[in-house]
N, CA, C and O of each residue as an XYZ file, in Angstrom:
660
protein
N     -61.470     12.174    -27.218
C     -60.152     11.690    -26.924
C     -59.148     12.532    -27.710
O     -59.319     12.904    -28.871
N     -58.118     12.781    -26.976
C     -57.496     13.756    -27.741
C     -56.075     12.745    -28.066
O     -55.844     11.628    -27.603
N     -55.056     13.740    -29.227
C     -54.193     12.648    -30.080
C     -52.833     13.142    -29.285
O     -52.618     14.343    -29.123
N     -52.113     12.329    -28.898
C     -51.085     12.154    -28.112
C     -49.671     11.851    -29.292
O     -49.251     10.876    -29.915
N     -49.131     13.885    -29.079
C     -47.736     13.329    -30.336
C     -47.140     12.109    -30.323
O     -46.804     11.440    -29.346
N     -47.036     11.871    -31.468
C     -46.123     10.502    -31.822
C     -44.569     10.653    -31.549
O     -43.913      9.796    -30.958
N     -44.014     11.934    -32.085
C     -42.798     12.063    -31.507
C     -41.970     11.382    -30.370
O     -41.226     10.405    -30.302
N     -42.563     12.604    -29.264
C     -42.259     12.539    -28.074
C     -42.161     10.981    -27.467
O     -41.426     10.738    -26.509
N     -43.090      9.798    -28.210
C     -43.521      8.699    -27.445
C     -42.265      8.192    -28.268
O     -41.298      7.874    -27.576
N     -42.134      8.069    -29.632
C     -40.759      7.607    -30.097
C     -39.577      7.890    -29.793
O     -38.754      6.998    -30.000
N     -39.216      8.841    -29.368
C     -38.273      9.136    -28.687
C     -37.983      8.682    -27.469
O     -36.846      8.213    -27.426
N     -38.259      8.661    -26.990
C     -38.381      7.552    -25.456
C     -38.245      6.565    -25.991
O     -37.152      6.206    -26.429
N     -39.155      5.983    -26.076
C     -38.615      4.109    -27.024
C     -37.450      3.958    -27.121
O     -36.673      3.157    -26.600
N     -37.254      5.265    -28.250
C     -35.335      4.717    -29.225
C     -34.735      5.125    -27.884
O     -33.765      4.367    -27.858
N     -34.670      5.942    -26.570
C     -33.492      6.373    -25.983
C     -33.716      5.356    -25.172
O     -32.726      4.702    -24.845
N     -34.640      5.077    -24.799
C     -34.920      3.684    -23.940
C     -34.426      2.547    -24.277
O     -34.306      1.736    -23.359
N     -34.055      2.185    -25.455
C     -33.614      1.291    -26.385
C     -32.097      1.317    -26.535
O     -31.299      0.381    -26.495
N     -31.962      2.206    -26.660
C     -30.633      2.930    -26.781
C     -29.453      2.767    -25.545
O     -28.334      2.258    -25.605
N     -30.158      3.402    -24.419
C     -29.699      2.880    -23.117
C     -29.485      1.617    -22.624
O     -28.544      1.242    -21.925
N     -30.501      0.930    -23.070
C     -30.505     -0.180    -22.511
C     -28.958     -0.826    -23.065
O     -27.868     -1.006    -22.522
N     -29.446     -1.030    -24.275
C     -28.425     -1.829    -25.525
C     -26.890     -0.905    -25.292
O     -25.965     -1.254    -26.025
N     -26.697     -0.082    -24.583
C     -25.738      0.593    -23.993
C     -24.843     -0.125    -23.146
O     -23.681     -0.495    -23.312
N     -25.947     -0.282    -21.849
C     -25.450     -1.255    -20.457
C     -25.475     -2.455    -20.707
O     -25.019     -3.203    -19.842
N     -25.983     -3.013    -21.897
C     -25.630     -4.404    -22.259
C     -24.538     -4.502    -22.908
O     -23.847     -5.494    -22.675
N     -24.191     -3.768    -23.647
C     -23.141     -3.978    -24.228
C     -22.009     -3.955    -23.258
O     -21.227     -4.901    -23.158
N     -21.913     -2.674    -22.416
C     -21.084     -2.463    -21.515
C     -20.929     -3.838    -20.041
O     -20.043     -4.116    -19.233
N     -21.765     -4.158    -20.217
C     -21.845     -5.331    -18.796
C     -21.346     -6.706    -19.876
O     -20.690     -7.687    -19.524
N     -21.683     -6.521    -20.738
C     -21.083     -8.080    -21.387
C     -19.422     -7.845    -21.782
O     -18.564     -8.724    -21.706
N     -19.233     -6.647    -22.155
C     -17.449     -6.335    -23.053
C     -16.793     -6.667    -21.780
O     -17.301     -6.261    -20.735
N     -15.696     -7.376    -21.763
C     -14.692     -8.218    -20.694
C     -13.805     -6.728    -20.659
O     -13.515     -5.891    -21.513
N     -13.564     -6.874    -19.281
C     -13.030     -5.718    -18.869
C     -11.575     -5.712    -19.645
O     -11.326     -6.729    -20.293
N     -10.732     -4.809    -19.640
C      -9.693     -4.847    -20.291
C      -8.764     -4.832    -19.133
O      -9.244     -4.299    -18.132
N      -7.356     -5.358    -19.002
C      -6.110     -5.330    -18.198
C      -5.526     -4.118    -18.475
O      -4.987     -3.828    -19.543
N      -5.666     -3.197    -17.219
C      -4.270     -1.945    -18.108
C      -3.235     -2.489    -18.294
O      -2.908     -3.552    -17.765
N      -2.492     -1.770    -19.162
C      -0.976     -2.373    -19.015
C      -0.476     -1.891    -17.822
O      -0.863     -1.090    -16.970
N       0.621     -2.690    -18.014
C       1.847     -2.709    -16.533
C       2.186     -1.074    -15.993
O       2.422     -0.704    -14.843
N       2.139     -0.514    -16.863
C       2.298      0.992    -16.630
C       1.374      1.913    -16.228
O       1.542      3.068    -15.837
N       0.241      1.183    -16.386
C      -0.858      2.296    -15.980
C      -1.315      1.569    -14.464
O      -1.801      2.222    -13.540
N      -1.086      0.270    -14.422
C      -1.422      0.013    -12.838
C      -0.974      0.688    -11.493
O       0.119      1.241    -11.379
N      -1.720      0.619    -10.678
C      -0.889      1.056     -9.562
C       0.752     -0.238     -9.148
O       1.057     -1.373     -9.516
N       1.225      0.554     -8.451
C       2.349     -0.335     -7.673
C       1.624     -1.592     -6.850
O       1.719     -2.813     -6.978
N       0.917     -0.807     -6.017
C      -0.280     -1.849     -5.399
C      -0.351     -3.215     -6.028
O       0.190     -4.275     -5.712
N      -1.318     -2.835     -7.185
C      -1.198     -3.896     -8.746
C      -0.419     -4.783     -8.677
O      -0.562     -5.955     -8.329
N       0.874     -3.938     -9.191
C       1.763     -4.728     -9.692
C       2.660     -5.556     -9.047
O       3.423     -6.337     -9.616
N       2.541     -5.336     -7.533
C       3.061     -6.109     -6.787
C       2.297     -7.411     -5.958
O       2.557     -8.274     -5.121
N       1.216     -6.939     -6.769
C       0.338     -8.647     -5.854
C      -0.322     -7.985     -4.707
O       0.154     -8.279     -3.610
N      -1.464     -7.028     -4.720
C      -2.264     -6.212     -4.157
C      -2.290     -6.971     -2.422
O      -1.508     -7.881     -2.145
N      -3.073     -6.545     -1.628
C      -2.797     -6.903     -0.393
C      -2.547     -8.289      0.198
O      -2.509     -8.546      1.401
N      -2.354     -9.289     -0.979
C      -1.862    -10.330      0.032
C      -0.043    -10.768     -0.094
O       0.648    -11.645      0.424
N       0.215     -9.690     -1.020
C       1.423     -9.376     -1.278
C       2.390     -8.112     -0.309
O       3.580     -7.999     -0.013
N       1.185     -7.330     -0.053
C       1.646     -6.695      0.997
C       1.846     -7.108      2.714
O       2.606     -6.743      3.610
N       0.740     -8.045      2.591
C       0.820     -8.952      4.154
C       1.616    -10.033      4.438
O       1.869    -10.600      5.501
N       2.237    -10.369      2.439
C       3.571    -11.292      3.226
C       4.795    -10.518      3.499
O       5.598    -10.742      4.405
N       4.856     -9.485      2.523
C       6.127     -8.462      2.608
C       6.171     -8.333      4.156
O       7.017     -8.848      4.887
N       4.856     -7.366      4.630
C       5.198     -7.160      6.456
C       5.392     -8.481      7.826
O       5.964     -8.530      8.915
N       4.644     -9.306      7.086
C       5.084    -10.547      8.208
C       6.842    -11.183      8.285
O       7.519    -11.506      9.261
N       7.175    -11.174      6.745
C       8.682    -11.624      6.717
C       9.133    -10.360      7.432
O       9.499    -10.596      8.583
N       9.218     -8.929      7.025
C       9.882     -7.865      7.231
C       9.599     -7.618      9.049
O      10.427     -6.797      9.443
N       8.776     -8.048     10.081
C       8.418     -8.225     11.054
C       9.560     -9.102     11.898
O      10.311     -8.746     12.807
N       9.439    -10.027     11.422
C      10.489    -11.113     12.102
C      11.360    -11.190     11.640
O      12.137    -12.039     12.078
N      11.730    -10.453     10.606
C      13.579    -10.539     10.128
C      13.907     -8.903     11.007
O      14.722     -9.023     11.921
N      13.468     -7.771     10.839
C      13.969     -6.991     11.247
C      13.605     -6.972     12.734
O      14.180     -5.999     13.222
N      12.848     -7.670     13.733
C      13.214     -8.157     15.340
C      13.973     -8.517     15.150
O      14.769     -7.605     15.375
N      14.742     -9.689     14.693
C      15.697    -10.859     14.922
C      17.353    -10.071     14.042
O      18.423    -10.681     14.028
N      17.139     -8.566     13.359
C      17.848     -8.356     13.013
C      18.826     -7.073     14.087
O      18.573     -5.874     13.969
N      19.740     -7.502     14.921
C      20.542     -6.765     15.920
C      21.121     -5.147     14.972
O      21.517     -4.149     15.573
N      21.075     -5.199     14.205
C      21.680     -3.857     13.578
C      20.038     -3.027     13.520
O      19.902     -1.831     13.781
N      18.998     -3.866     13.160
C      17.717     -2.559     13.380
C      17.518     -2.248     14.715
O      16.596     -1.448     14.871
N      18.133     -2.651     15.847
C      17.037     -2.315     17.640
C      15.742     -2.315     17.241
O      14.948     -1.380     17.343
N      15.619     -3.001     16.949
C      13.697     -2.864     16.820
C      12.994     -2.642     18.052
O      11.991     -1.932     18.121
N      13.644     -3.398     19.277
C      12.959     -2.584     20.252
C      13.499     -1.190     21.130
O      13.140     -0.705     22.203
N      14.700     -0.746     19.966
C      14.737      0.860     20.802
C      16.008      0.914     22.326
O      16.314      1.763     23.164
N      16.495     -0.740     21.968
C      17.141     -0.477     23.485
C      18.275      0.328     23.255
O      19.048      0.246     22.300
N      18.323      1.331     24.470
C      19.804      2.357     25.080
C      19.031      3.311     24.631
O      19.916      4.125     24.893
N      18.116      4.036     24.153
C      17.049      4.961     23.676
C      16.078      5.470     24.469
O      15.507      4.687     25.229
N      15.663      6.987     24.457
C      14.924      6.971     25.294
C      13.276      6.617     25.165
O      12.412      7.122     25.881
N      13.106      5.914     24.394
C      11.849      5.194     24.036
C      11.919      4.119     24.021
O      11.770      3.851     22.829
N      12.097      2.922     24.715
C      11.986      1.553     24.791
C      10.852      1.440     23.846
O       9.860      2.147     23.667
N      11.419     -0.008     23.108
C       9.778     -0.221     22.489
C       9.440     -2.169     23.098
O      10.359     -2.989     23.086
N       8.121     -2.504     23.522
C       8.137     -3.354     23.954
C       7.505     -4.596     22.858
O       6.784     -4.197     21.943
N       7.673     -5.475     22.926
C       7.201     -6.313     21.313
C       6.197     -6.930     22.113
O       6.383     -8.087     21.737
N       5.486     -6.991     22.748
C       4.286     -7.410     23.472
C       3.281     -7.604     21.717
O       3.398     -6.959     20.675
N       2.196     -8.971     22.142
C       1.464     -8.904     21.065
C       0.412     -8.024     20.377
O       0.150     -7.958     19.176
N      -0.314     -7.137     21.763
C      -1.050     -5.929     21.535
C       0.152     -5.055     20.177
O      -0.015     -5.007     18.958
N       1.182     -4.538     20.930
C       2.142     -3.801     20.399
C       2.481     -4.376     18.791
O       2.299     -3.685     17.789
N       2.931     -5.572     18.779
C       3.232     -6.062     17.291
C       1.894     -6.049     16.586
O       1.832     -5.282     15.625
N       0.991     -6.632     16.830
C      -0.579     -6.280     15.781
C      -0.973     -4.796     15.385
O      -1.486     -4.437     14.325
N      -0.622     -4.022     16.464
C      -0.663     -2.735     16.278
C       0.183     -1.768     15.230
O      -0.093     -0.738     14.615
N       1.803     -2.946     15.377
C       2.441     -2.045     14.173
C       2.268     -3.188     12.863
O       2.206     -2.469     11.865
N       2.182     -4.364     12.502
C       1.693     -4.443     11.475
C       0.257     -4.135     10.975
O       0.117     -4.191      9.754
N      -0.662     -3.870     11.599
C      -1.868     -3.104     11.301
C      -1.127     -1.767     10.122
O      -1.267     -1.738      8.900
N      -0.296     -0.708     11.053
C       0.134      0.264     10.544
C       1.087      0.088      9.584
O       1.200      1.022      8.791
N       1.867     -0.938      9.425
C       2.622     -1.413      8.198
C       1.890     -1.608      7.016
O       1.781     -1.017      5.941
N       1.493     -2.458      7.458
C       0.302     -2.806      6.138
C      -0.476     -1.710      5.571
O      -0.183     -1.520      4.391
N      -1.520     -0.800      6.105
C      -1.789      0.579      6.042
C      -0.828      1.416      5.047
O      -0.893      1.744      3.863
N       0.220      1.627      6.239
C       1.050      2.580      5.354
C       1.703      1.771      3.619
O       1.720      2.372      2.545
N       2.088      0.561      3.812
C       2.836      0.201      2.354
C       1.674     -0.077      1.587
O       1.873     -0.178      0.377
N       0.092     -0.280      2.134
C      -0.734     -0.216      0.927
C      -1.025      1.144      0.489
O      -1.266      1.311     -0.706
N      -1.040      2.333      1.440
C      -1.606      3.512      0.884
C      -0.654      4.089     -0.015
O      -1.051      4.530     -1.094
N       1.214      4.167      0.473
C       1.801      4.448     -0.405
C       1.983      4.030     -1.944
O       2.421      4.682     -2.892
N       1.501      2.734     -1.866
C       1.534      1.999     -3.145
C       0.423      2.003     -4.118
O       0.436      1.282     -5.116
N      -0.737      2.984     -3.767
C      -1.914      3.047     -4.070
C      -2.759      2.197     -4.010
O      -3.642      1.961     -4.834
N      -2.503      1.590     -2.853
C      -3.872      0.418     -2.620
C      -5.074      0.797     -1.901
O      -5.225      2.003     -1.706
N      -5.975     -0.021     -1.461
C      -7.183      0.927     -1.168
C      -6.978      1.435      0.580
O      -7.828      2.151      1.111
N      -6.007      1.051      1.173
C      -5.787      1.202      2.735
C      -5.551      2.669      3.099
O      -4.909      3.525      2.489
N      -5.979      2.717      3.820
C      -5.579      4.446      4.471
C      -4.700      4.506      5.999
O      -5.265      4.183      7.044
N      -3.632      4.843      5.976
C      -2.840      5.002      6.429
C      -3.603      5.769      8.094
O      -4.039      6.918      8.024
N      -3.671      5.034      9.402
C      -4.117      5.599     10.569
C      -3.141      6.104     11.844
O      -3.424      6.655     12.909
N      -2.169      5.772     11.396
C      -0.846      6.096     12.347
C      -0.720      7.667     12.175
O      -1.055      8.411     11.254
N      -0.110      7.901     13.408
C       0.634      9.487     13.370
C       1.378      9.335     12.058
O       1.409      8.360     11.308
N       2.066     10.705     11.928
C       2.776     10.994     10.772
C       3.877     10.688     11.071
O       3.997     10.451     12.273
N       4.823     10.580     10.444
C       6.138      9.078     10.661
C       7.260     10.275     11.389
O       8.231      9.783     11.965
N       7.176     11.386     11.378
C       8.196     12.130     12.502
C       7.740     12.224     13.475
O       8.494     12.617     14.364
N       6.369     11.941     13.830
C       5.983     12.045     15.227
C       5.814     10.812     15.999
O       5.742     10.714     17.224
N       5.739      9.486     14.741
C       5.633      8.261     15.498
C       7.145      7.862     15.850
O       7.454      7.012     16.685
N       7.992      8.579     15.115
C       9.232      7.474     15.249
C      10.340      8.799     16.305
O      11.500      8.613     16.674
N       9.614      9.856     16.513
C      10.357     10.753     17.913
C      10.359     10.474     18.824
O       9.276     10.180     19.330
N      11.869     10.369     19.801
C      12.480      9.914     20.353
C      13.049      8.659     20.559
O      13.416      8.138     21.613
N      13.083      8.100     19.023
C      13.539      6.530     18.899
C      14.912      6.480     18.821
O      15.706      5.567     19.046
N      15.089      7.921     18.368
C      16.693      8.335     17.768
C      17.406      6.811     16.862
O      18.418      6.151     17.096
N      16.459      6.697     15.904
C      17.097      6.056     14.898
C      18.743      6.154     14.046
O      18.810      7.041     13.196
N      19.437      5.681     14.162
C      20.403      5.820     13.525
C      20.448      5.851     11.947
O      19.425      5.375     11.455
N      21.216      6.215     11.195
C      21.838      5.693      9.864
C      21.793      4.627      9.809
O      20.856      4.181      9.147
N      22.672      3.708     10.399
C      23.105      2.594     10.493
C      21.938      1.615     11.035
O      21.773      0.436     10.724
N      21.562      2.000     11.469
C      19.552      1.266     11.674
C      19.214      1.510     10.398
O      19.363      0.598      9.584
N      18.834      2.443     10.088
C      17.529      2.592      8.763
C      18.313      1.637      7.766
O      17.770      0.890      6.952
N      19.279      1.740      7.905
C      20.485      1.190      6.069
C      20.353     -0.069      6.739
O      20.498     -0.941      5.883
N      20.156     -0.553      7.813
C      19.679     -2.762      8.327
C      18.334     -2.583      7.811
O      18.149     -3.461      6.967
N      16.988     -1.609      7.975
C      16.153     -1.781      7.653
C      15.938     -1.598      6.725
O      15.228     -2.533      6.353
N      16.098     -0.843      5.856
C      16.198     -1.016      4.575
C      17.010     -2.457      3.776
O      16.663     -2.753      2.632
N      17.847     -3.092      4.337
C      18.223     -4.397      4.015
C      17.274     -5.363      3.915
O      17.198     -6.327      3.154
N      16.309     -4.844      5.087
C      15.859     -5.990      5.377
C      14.841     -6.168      4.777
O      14.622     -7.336      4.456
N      13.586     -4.876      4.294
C      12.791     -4.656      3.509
C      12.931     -5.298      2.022
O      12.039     -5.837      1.368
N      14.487     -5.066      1.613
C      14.726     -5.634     -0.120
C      14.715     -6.877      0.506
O      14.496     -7.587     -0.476
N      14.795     -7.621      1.430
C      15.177     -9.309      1.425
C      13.802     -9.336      1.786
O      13.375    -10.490      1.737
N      13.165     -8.715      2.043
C      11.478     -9.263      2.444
C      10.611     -9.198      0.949
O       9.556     -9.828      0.879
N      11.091     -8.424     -0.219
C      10.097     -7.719     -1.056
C      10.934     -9.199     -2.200
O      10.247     -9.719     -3.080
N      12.619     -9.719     -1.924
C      12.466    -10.662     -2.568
C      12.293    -11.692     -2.420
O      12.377    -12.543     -3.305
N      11.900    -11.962     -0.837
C      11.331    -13.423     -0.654
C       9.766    -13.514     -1.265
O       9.420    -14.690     -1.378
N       8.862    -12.664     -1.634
C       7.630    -12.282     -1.714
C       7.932    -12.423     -3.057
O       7.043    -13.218     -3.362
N       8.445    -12.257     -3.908
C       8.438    -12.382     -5.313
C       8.435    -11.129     -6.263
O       8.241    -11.134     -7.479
N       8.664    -10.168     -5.529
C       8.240     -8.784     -6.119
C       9.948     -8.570     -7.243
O      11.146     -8.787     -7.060
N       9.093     -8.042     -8.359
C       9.540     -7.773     -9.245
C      11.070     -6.133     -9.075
O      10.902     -5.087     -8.448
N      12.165     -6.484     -9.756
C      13.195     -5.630     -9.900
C      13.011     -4.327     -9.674
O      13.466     -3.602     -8.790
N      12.034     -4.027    -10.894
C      11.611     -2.565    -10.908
C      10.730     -2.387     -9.557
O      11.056     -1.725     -8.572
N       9.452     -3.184     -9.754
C       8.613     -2.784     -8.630
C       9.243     -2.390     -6.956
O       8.707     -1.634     -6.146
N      10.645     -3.242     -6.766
C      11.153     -3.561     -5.549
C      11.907     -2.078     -5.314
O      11.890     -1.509     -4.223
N      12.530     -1.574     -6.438
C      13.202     -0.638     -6.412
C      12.139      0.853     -6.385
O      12.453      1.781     -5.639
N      10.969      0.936     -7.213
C      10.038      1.589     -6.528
C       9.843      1.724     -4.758
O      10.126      2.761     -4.158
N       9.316      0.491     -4.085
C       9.327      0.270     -2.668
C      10.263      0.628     -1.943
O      10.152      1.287     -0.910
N      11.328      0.191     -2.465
C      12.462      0.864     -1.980
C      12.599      2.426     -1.704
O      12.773      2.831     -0.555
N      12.524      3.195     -2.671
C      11.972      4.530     -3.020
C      10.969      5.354     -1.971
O      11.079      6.361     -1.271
N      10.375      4.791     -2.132
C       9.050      4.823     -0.643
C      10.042      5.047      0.322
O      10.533      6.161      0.500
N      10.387      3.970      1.004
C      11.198      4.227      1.728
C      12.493      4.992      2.318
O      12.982      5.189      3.430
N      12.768      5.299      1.053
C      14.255      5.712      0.988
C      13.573      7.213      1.396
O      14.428      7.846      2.016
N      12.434      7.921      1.267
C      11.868      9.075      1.223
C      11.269      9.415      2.483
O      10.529     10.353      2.782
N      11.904      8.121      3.413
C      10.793      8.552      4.552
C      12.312      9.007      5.816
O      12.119      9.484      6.935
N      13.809      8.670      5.182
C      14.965      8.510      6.380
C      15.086     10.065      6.583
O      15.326     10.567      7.681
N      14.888     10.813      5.372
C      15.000     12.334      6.569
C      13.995     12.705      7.696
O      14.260     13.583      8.517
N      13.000     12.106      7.703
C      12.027     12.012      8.407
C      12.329     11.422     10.075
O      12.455     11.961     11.174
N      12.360     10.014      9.550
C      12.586      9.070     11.009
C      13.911      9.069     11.323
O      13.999      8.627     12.469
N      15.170      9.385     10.817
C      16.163      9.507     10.913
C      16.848     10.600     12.080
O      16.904     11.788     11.762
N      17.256     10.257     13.151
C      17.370     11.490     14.150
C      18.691     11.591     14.463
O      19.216     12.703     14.512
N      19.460     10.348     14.736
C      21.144     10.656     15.065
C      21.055     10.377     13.580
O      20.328      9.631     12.924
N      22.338     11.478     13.158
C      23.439     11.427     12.080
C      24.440     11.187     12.122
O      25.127     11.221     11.101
């Protein structure tokens, strides 16, 4: 019978030991909260069920709001609010304000100059929708700063969808 180093077999043990008492430690230590600053926006605004009340208020205030045309009329793109059509754009609402905000959603819509060509959005549209967005982000509870972030988002997208000046 031959003698089998002792080393090698101790070593394993302690790293075996070692590891273990590693992932225990690590699976028992309570996760820590980042602070407010290191979260995403996502986060800090009440992660997606904060985003699904923002788009449901922001849905039916900006239909019912005559300064957005939400459906496009005198334009050469009618838009029709049929229910296929509305699930379809809060699908993409939701999408887009979670991905911008760093939430886990990925954004599946065209890119916002090609979805919103030939809507010929006005100034005076985007500045109702944008109204209407801050009265949606403060019925939802969203915080000063955070709102003014969102805002931001937005405010970054009017050279984009913006077509009459």
């Amino acid at each position: 019978m031959t003698k089998q180093p002792l080393l090698p077999t101790v070593a394993l043990v302690l790293c075996t030991l070692c590891i273990t008492a590693g992932c225990h430690h690590a699976a028992t230590k309570p996760a820590r909260k980042p602070p407010a600053d290191e979260r995403t926006l996502y986060d800090r605004i009440g992660g997606e069920a904060t985003i699904i009340a923002i788009v449901d208020d922001l849905m039916a205030r900006a239909a019912s709001d005559p300064k957005v045309n939400f459906t496009r009329t005198g334009t050469t793109r009618p838009w029709q609010a049929t229910p296929d059509n509305l699930a379809r754009l809060r699908t993409r609402l939701i999408q887009f304000l979670g991905t911008a905000t760093g939430g886990p959603q990925r954004y599946e819509g065209e890119d916002l100059r090609t979805a919103h060509r030939g809507m010929h959005i006005t100034r005076g549209e985007f500045d109702a929708f944008v109204g209407d967005v801050r009265a949606s982000l403060e019925k939802a509870g969203v915080k000063e700063k955070e709102r003014k972030e969102v805002l931001a988002i937005i405010e970054s997208a009017r050279g984009t969808v913006v077509e009459k000046r």
